[in-house]
N, C-alpha and C positions, 0 to 999 in steps of 0.2 A: 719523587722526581726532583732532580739537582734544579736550582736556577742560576745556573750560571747565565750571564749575558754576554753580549759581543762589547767589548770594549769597558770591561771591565775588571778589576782585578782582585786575584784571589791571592791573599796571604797566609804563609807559612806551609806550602806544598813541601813535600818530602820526595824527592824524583826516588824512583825505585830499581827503574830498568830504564832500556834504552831500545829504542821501535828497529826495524831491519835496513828502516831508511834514515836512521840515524839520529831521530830527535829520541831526546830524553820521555820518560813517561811518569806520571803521575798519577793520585787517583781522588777525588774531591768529591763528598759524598754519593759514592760509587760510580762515579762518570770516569772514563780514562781521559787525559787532559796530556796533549802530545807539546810538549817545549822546545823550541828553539834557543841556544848557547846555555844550556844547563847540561851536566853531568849525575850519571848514578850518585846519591852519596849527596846530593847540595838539599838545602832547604833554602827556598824563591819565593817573592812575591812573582807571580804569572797575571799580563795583562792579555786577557781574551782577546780575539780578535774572528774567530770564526767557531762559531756553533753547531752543532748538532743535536739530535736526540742523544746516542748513547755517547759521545765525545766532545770534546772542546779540543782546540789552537790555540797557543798563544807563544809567545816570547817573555824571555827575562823580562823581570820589570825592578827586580833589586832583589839581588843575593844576600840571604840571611846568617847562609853557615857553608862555607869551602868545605867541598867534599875533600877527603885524604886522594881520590880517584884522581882527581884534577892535576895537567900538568900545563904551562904557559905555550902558547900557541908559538911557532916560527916564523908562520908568515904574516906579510902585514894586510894581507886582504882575505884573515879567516873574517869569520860572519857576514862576509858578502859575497864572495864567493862560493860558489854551492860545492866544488869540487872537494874539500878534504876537511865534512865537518865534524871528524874525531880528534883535533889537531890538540882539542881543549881537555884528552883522555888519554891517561898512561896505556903505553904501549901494552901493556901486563893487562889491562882491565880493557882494552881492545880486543886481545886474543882471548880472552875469558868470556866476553860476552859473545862473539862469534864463535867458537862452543859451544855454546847453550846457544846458538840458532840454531845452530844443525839439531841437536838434540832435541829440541822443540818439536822444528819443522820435521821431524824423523817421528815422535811420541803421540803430537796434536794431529799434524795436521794429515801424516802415513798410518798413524798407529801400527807400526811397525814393529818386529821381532828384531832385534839384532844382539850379536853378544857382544858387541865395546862398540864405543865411538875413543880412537885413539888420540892423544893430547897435540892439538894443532901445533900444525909446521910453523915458527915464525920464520916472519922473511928478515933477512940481517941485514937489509939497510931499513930504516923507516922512512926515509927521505930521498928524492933521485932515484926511484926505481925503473921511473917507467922510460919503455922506448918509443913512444908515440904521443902527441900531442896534436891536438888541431884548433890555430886561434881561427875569430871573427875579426873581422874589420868592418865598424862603423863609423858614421859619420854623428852619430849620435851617443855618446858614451851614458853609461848611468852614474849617474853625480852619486858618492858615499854621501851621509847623513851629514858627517863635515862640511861635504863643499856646499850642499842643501843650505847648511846653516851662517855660511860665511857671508859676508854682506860681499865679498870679492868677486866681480862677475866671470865667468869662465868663457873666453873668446872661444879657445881650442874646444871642442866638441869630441876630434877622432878617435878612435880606440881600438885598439887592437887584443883581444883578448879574451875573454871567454862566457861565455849567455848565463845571464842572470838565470839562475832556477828557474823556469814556470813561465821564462818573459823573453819570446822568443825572436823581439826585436830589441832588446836591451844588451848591452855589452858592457862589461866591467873591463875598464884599463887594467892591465898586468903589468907591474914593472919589473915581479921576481916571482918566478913559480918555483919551486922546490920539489915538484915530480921529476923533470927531465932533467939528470944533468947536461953540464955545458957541449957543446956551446950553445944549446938550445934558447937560453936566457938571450942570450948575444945576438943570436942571428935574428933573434923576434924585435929584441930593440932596435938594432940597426935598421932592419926594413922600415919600420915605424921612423926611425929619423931621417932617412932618406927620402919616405913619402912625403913627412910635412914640409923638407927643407925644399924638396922641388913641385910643390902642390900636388900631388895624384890624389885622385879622388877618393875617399871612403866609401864603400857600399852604405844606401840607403834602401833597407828592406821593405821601407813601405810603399817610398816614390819607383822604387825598383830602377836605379840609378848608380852611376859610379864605379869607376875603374877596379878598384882592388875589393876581391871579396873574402875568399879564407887562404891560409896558409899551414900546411901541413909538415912538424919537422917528425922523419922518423931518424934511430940510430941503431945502431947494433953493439953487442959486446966487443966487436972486433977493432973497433974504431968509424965504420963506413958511416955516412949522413944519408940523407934522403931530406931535402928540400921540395916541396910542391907549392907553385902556387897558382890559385884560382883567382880572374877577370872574370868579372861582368861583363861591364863592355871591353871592346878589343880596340886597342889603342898602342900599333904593335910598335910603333920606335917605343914610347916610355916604356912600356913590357920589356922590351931587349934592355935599354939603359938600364931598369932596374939589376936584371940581370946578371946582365955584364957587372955591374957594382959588387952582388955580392959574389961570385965566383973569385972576383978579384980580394974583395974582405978577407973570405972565410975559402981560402984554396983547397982545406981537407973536406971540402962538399963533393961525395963520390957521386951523386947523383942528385940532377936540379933540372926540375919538370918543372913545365906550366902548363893550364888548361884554360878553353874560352867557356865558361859555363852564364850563358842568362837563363838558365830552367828557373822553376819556380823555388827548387832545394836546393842542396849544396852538395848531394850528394855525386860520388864520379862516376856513379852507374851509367854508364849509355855515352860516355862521352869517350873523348879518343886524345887522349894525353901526347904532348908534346917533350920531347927529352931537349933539353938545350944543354945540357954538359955530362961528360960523363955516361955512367952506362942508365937506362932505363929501370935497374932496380937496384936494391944494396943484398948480403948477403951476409945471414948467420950460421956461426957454427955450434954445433952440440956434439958430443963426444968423436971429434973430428967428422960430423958430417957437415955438409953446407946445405942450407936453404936460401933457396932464391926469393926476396920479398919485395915485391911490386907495389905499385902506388897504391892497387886495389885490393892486394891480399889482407888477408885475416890471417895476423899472428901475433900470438901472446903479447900483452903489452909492458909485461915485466919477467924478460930474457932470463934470468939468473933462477927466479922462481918456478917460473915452466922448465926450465930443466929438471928441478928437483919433482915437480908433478909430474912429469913425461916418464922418471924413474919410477915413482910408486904405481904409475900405470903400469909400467910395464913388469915392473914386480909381481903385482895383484893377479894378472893374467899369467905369471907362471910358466911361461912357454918353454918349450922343448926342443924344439926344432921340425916338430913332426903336424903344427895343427893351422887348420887355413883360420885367420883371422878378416872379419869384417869391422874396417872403421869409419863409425857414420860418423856425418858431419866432419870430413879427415881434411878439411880448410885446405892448405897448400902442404898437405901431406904427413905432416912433420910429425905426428904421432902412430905412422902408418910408418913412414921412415926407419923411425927413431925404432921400432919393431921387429921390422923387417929378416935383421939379422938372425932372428931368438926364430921363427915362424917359417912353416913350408909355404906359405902363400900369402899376400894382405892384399885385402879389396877395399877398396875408398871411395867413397860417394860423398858429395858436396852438392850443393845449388847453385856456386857463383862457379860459371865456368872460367874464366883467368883464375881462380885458385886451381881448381884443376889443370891447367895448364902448367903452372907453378910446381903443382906437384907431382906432374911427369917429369919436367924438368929438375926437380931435385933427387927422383932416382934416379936418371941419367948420370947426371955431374956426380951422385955418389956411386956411379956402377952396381945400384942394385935392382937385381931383374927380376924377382919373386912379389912385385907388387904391382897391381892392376887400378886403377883409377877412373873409374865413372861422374859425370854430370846431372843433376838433376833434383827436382824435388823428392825427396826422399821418401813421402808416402807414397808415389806414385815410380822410382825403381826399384825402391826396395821390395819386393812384391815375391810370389813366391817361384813364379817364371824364373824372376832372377837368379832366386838362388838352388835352382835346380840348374842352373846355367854354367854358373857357376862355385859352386858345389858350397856342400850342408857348412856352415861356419863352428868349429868347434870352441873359438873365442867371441864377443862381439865386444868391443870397447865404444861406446857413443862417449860424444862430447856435444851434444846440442848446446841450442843458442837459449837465454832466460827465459824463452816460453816453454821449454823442455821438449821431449817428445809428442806428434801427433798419436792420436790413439791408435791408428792403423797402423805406424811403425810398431809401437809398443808390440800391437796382433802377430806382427810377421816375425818379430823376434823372438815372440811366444813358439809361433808356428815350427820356428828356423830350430827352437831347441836346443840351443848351444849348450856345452857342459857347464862354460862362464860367461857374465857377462861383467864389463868392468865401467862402469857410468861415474863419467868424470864431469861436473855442473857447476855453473857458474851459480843455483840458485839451489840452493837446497829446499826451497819450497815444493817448486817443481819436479824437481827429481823425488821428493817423498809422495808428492802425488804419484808421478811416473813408476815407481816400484811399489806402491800397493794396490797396483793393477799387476803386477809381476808376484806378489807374494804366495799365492798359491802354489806357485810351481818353481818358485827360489828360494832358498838363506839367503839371508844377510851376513856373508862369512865377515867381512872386516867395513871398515870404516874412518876415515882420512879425513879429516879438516887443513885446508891450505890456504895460509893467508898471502893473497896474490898481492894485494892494495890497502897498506899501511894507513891509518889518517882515516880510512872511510869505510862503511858497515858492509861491503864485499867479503865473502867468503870461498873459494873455490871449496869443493868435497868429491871426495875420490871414495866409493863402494864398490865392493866386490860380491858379487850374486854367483851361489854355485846350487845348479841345476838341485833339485830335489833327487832323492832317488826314491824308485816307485815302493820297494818297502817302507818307506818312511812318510807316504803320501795317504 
């Protein structure tokens, strides 16, 4: 048995792999030893800092030998920031190691039949892909190791910008994110220097206090914005002033909402959003269709990428023109949409009903009438009532959330017997669970790896399952 201890350091680790949440891995007299700012390829001293039986934690504690893997980070708030911490790993050894997730999580954890896992999609920007962001606003910002160490005392406290890993009343200042491009950078500073120049208050999560709480920028490929922002308290001249400031800033804002939230979250569930300019949502196109996206829809959060997986889905399914299509989890539609065309029928089932609203509304505005769209939780309409209702589904394309499928969906899909099914997942864990409950009575015909989220240990994976046939069973 290893002794390793807590706050102690083990020299000369050789990292080997790298875990799915993105720390390096190591192995020190058979103990796995998970590192913080290492890369495949480095040789570390690692100072422990949390224990187990079969693992250890720790962080750098001084680098022995620069991996060839290693590339210099962009921004200046990697290692504190939890959001992009591949930043320190070539893009090449990025897309390679997410590869061998999927294959893993297909071999280990499915033991799984397939015949290829095909060589991932890279996405072609590494940087600025995404169209959705949402900071915090504190009154208490997390001090970096610097300002900890500087004898300079720090008046300003606020912060606007994004929750420490794990710490989920801590906020890290952002002065430049590198996911969203502009003007995202700009309209997040600006609010921030408008707030301190005219005192408004920073949320306080603990005292559960203070004017401003999050702010959400989305944008589209087209050009459209989507500004939101969230009060605590409601303090409606400063809310308007704020406002009115930035509409005046920043005039290409097609849409700038505010909400009054003191729940205990942040989330917009349940609350009833205010539009102050502009229309109440923005709107994307995909091969000339448009989708309508609301403050509360669910869509993709790098536009240019879900195009390209919205394609191999509908590649994978094969359609003709002749076969009704069931899409679970079909958010505000856009993969039910985007289908529509190729298919004599598509049926969409979601849980958040404004995406189903969303995504009636996006077959209207596209003119397309061969698609049907249901609310609810999905083990409980998907059922078999259903789909004698609405007839036997010859396709089913799922896109579930990272917990993957409930077992009873899985049942009803069994039941439903479709020729194919095309299971498109943010977790390839999940989904191997979810299809070696499916293996007896599907192939594994093909297999997609898509890298959505450049910089971090995200995978999307696109499979295609074609029914068994009874000679072959």
């Amino acid at each position: 048995m290893s002794k390793i201890k807590k706050n102690f350091v083990l020299e000369n680790l050789e990292v080997v792999d790298i875990s799915t949440e993105g720390k390096a891995i190591a192995r020190h007299e058979g103990m796995v030893v998970f590192i913080d700012g290492a890369v495949p390829g480095d040789v570390v001293d690692v100072m422990v800092h949390r224990k187990k039986n079969n693992f250890a934690e720790g962080r750098v504690d001084k680098i022995i030998r620069l991996s060839p893997q290693r590339t210099e980070p962009v921004c200046k708030h990697f290692g504190t920031c939890g959001g992009c911490k591949w930043q320190n790993l070539s893009y090449l050894s990025q897309l390679n190691f997410k590869h061998k997730y999927v294959y893993d999580a297909f071999t280990r954890i499915g033991k799984l039949q397939f015949q290829e896992i095909k060589p991932i999609l890279a996405n072609k920007d590494e940087y600025y892909y995404r169209n959705k962001l949402e900071f915090s606003f504190s009154n208490k910002k997390w001090l970096t190791t610097e300002q900890m160490k500087s004898a300079e005392e720090i008046e300003n406290k606020d912060a606007l910008g994004f929750h420490i890993p794990g710490m989920f009343d801590k906020i890290l200042d952002i002065q430049h994110c590198h996911l969203q491009p502009e003007p995202s950078n700009s309209i997040r500073n600006a609010i921030k220097e408008y707030a301190l120049k005219n005192k408004l208050t920073f949320f306080d999560v603990k005292n559960k206090s203070g004017l401003l709480r999050t702010v959400m920028i989305r944008t589209t490929s087209t050009g459209e914005i989507m500004v939101v922002l969230m009060v605590f308290e409601w303090l409606e001249k400063e809310v308007m002033e704020l406002l009115h400031f930035l509409i005046e800033k920043f005039p290409t804002i097609t849409s700038l909402q505010y909400v009054h939230n003191n729940k205990g979250n942040d989330t917009l569930f349940g609350l009833e959003l205010s539009t102050f300019y502009g229309r109440d949502h923005i709107v994307e196109e995909m091969e000339g269709l448009k989708f309508k996206i609301s403050a509360k829809s669910f869509y993709q959060t790098n536009s240019d990428q879900a195009y390209e997986l919205y394609k191999i889905t509908r590649d994978f399914a094969g359609l003709t023109g002749n076969e009704t299509v069931y899409d679970l989890y079909t958010g505000t539609g856009t993969i039910a949409n985007f289908v529509a065309s190729k298919a004599k029928k598509v049926v969409g089932i979601e849980y958040v009903e404004d995406a189903i609203k969303d995504a009636k509304e996006n077959s209207k505005t596209n003119n397309i009438g061969n698609t049907h769209f249901f609310a609810g939780d999905m083990k409980d309409v998907l059922n078999d009532e259903f789909i004698r209702q609405h007839g036997k589904p010859d396709v089913i394309i799922t896109d579930p959330p990272r917990a993957g499928m409930h077992e009873d969906v899985v049942r009803v899909i069994l039941n439903a017997a479709p020729e194919k099914v095309v299971y498109v997942s943010c977790n390839p864990a999940t989904q191997a669970r979810d299809l070696a409950l499916m293996q007896n009575d599907y192939d594994i015909i093909k297999v997609q790896p898509v890298d959505m989220f450049p910089q971090t240990a995200h995978v999307e994976n696109v499979a295609l399952l074609q029914r068994k046939r009874l000679d072959k069973v």
